[in-house]
DSSP file (Angstrom, degrees, kcal/mol; ACC not computed):
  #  RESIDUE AA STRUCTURE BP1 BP2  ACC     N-H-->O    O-->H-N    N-H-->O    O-->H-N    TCO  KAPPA ALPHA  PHI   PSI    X-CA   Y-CA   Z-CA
    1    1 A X     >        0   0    0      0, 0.0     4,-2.2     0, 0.0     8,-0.2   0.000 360.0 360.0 360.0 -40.4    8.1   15.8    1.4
    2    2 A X  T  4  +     0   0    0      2,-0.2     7,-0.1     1,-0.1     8,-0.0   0.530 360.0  50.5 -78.1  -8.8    9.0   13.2   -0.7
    3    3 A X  T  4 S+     0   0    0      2,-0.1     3,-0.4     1,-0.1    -1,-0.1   0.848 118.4  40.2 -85.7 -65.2   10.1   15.8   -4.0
    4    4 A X  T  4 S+     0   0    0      1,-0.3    -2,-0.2     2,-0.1     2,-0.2   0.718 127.1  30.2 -76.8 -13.0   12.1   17.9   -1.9
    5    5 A X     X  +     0   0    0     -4,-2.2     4,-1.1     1,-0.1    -1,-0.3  -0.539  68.0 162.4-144.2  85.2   13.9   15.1    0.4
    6    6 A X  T  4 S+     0   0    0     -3,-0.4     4,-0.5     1,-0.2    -1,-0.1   0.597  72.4  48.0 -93.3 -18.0   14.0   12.0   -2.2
    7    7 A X  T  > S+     0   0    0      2,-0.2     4,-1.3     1,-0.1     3,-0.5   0.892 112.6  48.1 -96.1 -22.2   16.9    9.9   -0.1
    8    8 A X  H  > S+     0   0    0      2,-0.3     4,-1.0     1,-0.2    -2,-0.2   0.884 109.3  53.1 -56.7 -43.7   15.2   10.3    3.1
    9    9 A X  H  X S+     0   0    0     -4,-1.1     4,-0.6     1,-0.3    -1,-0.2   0.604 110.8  46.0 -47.4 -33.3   12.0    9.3    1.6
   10   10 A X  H  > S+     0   0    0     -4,-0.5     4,-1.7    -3,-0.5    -1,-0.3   0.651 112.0  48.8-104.7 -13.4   13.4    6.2    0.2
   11   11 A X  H  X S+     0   0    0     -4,-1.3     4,-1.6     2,-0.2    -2,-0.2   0.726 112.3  47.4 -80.7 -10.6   15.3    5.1    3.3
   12   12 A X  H  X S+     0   0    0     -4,-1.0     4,-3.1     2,-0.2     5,-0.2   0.802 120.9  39.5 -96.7 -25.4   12.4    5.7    5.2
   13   13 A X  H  X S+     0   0    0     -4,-0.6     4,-3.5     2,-0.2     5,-0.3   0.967 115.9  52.6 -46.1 -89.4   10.5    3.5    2.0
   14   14 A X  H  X S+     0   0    0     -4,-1.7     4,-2.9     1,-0.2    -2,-0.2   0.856 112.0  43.9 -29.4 -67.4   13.2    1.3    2.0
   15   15 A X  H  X S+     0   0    0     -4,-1.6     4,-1.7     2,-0.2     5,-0.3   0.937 107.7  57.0 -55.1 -59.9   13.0    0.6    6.1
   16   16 A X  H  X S+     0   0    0     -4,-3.1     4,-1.6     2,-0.2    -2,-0.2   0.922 106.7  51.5 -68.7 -16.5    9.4    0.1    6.4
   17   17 A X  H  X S+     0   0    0     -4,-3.5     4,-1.2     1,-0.2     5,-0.2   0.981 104.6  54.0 -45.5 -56.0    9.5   -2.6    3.9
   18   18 A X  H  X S+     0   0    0     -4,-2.9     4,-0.8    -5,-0.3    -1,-0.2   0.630 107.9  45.9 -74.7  -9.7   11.7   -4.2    5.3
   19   19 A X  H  X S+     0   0    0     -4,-1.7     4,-1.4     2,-0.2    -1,-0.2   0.739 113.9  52.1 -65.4 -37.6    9.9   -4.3    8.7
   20   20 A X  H  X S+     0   0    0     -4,-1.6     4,-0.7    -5,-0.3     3,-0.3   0.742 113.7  42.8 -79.9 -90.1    6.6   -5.4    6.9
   21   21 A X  H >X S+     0   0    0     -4,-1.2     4,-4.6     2,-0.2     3,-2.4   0.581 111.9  53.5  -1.2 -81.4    8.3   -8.1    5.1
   22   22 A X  H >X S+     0   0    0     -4,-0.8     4,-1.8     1,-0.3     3,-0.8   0.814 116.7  41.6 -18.0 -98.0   10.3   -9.2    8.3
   23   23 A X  H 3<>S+     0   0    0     -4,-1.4     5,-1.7     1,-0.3     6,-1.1   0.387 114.0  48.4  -2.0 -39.7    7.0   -9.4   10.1
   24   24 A X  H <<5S+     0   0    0     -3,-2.4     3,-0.5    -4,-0.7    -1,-0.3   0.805 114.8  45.2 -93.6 -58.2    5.3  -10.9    7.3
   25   25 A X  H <<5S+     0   0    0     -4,-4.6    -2,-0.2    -3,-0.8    -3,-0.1   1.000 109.7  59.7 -63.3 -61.2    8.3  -13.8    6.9
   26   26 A X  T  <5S-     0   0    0     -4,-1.8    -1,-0.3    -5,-0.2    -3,-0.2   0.850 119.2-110.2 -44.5 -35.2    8.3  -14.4   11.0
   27   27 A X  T   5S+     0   0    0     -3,-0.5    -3,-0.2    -5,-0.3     3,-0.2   0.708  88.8 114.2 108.3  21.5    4.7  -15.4   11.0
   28   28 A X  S   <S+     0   0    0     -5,-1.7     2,-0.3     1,-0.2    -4,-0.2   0.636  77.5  39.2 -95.2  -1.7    3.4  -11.9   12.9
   29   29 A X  S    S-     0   0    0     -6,-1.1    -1,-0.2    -5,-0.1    -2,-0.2  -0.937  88.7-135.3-141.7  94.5    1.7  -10.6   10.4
   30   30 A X     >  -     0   0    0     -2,-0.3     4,-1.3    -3,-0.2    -3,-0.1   0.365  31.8 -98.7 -94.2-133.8   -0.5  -12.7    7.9
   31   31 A X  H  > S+     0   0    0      2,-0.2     4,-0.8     3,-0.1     5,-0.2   0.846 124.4  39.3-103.6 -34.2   -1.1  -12.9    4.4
   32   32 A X  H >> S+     0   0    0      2,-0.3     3,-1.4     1,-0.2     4,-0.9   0.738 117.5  57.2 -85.4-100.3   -4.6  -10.5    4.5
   33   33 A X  H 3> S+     0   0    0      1,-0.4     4,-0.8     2,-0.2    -1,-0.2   0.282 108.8  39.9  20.1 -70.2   -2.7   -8.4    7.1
   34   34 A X  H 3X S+     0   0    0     -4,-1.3     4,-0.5     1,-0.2    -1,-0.4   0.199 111.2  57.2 -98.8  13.4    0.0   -7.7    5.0
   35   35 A X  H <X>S+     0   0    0     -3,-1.4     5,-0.6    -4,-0.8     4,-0.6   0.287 102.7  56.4  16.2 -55.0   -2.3   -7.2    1.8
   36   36 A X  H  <5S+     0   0    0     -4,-0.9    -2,-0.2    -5,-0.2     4,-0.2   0.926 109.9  55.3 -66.3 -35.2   -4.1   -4.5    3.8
   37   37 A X  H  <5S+     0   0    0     -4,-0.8     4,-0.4    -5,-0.3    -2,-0.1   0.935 122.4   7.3 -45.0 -66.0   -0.4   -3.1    4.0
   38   38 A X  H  X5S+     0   0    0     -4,-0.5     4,-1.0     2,-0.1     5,-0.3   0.761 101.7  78.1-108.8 -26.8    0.8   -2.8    0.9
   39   39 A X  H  X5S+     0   0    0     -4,-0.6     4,-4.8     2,-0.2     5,-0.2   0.886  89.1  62.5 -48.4 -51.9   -1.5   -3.4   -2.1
   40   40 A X  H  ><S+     0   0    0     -5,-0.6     4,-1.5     1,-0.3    -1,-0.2   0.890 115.5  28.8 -15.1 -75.9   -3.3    0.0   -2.0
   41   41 A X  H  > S+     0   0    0     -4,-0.4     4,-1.1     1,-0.2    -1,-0.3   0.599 113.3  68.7 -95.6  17.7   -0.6    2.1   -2.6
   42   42 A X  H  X S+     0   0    0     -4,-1.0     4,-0.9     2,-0.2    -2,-0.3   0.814 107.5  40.4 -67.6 -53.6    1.1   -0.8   -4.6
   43   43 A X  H  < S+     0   0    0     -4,-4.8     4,-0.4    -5,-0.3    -2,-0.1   0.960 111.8  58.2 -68.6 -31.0   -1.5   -0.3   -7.1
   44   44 A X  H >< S+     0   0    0     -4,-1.5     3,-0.9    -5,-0.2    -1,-0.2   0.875 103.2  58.1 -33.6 -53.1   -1.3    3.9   -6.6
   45   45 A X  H >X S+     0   0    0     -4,-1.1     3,-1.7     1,-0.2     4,-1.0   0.898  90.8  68.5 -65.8 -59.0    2.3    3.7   -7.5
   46   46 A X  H 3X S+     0   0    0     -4,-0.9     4,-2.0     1,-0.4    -1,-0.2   0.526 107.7  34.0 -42.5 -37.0    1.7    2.1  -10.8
   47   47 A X  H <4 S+     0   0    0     -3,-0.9    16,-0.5    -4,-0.4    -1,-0.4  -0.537 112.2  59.7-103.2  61.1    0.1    5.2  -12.5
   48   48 A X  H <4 S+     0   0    0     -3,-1.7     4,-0.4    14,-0.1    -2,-0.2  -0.036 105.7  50.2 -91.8 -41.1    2.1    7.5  -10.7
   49   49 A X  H >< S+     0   0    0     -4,-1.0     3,-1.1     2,-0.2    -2,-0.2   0.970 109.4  52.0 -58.1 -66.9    5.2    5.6  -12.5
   50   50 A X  T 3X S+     0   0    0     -4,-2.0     4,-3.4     1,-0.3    -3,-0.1   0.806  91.1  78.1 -53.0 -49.0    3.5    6.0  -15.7
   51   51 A X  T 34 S+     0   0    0      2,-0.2    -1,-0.3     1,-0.2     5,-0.2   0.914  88.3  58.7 -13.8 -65.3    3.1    9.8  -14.9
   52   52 A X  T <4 S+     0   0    0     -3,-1.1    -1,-0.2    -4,-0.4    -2,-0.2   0.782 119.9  24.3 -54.7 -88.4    6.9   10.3  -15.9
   53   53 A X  T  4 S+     0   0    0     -4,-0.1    -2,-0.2     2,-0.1    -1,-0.2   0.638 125.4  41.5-104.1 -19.3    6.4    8.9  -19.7
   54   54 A X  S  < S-     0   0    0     -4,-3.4     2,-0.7     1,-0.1     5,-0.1  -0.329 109.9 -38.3 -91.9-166.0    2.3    9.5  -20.4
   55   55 A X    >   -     0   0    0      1,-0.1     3,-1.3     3,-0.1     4,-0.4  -0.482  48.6-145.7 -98.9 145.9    0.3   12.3  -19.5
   56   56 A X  T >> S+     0   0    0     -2,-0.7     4,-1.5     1,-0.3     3,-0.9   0.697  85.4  40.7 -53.5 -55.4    0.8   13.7  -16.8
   57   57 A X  H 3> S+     0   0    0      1,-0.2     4,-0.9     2,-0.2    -1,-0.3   0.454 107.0  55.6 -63.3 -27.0   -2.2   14.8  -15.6
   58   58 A X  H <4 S+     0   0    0     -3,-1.3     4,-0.3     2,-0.2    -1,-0.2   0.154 108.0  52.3 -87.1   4.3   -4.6   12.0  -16.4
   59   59 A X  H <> S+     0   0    0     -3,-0.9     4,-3.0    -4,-0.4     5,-0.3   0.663 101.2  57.0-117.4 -30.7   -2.5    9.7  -14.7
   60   60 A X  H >X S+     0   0    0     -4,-1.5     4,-2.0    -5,-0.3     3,-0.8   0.964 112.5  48.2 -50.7 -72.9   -2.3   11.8  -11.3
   61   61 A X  H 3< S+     0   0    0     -4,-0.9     4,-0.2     1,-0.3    -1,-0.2   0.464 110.3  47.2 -47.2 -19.1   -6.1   11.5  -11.4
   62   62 A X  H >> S+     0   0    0     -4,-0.3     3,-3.1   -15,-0.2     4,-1.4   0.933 112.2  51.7 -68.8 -66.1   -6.1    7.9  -12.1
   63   63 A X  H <X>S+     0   0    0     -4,-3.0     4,-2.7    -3,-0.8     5,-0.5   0.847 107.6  56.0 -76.4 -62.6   -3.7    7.5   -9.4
   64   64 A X  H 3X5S+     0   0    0     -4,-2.0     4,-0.5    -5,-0.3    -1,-0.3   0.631 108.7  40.6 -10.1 -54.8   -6.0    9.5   -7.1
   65   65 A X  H <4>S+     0   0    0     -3,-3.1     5,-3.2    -4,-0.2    -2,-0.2   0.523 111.4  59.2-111.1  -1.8   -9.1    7.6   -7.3
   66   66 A X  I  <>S+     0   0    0     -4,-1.4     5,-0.8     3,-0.2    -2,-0.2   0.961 122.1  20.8 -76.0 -38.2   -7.3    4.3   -7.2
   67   67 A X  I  <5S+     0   0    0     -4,-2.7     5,-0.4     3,-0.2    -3,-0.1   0.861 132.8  37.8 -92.9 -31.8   -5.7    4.9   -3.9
   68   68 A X  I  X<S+     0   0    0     -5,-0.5     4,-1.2    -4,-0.5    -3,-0.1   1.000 132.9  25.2 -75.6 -62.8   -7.9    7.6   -2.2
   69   69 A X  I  >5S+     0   0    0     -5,-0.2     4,-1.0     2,-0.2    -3,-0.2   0.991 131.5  35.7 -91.1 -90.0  -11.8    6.1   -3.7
   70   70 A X  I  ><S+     0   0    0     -5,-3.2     4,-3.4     1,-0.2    -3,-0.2   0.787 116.6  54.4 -62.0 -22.9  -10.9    2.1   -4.4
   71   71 A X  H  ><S+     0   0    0     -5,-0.8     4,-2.5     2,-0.2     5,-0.4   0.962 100.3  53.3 -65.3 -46.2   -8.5    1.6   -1.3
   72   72 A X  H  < S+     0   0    0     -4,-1.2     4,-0.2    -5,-0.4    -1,-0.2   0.694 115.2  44.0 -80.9   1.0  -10.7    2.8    1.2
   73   73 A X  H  < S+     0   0    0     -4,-1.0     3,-0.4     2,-0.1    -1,-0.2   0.873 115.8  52.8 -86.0 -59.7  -13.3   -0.2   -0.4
   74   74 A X  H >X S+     0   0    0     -4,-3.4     3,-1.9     1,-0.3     4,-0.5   0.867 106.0  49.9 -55.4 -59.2  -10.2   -2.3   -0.4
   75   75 A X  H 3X S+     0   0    0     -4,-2.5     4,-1.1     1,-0.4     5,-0.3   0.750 109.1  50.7-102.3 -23.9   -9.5   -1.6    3.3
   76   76 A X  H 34 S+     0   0    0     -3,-0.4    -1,-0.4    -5,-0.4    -2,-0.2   0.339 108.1  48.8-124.4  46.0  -13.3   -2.5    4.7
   77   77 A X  H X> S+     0   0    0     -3,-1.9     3,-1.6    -4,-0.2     4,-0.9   0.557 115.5  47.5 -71.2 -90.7  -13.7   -5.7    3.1
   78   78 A X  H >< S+     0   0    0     -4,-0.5     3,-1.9     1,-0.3     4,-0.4   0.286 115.9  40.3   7.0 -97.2  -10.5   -6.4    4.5
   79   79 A X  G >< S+     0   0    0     -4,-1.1     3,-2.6     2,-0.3     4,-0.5   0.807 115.6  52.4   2.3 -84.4  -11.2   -5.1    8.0
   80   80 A X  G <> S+     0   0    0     -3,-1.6     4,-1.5    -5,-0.3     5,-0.4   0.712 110.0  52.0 -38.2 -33.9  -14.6   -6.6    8.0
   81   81 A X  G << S+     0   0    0     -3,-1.9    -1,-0.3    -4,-0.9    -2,-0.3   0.688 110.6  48.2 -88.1  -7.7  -12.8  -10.1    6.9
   82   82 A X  T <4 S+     0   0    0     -3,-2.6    -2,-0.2    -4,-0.4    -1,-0.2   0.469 112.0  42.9-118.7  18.5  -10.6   -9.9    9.6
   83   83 A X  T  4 S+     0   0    0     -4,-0.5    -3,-0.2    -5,-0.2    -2,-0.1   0.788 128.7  30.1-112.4 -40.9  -13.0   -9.1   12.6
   84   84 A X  S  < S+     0   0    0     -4,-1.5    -3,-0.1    -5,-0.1    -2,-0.1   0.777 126.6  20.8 -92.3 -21.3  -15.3  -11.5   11.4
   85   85 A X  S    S+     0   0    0     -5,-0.4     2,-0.6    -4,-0.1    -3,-0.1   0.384  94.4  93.7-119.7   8.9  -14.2  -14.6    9.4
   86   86 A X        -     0   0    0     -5,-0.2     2,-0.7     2,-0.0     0, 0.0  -0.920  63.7-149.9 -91.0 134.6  -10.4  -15.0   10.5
   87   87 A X        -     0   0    0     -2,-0.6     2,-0.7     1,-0.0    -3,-0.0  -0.883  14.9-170.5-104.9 116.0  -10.0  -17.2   13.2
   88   88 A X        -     0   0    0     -2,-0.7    -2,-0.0     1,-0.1    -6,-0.0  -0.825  18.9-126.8-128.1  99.2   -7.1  -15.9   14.9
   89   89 A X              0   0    0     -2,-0.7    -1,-0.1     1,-0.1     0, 0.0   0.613 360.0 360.0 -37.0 175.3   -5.8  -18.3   17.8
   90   90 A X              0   0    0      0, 0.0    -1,-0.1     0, 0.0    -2,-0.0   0.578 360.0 360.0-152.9 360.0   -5.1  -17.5   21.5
């Protein structure tokens, strides 16, 4: 979606940022929370950027096993840290 309708894609980019952020600044959302959010594909992007001026193909595939293979490690620790060692008031 995001080759064939690139302004939609970024307003829609553009708008959940600013939600997470918002969220994040207001105190509804906390620092691991919002970590879980964004780092993942923050780190995806990077070789995905690169894509454009290296090669092409080795960088998809980098891109690939960072987001698809290391996120979903990334996202239960996380998980795991936040149903058992965040103390989250009531």
């Amino acid at each position: 979606m995001y080759k064939s309708k690139q302004r939609a894609a970024s307003v829609i980019t553009l708008i959940s940022g600013i939600i997470l952020v918002y969220a994040f600044i207001k105190g509804d959302m906390n620092l691991v929370q919002f970590a879980v959010a964004v780092l993942p594909a923050s780190l995806a992007t990077i070789p995905l950027y690169l894509s454009l001026f290296t090669q092409k193909d080795k960088m998809f595939d980098i891109a690939d096993v960072l987001y698809h293979q290391i996120a979903m490690l990334f996202f239960l620790i996380f998980i795991f840290y936040i149903l058992f060692f965040h103390y989250i008031p009531v």
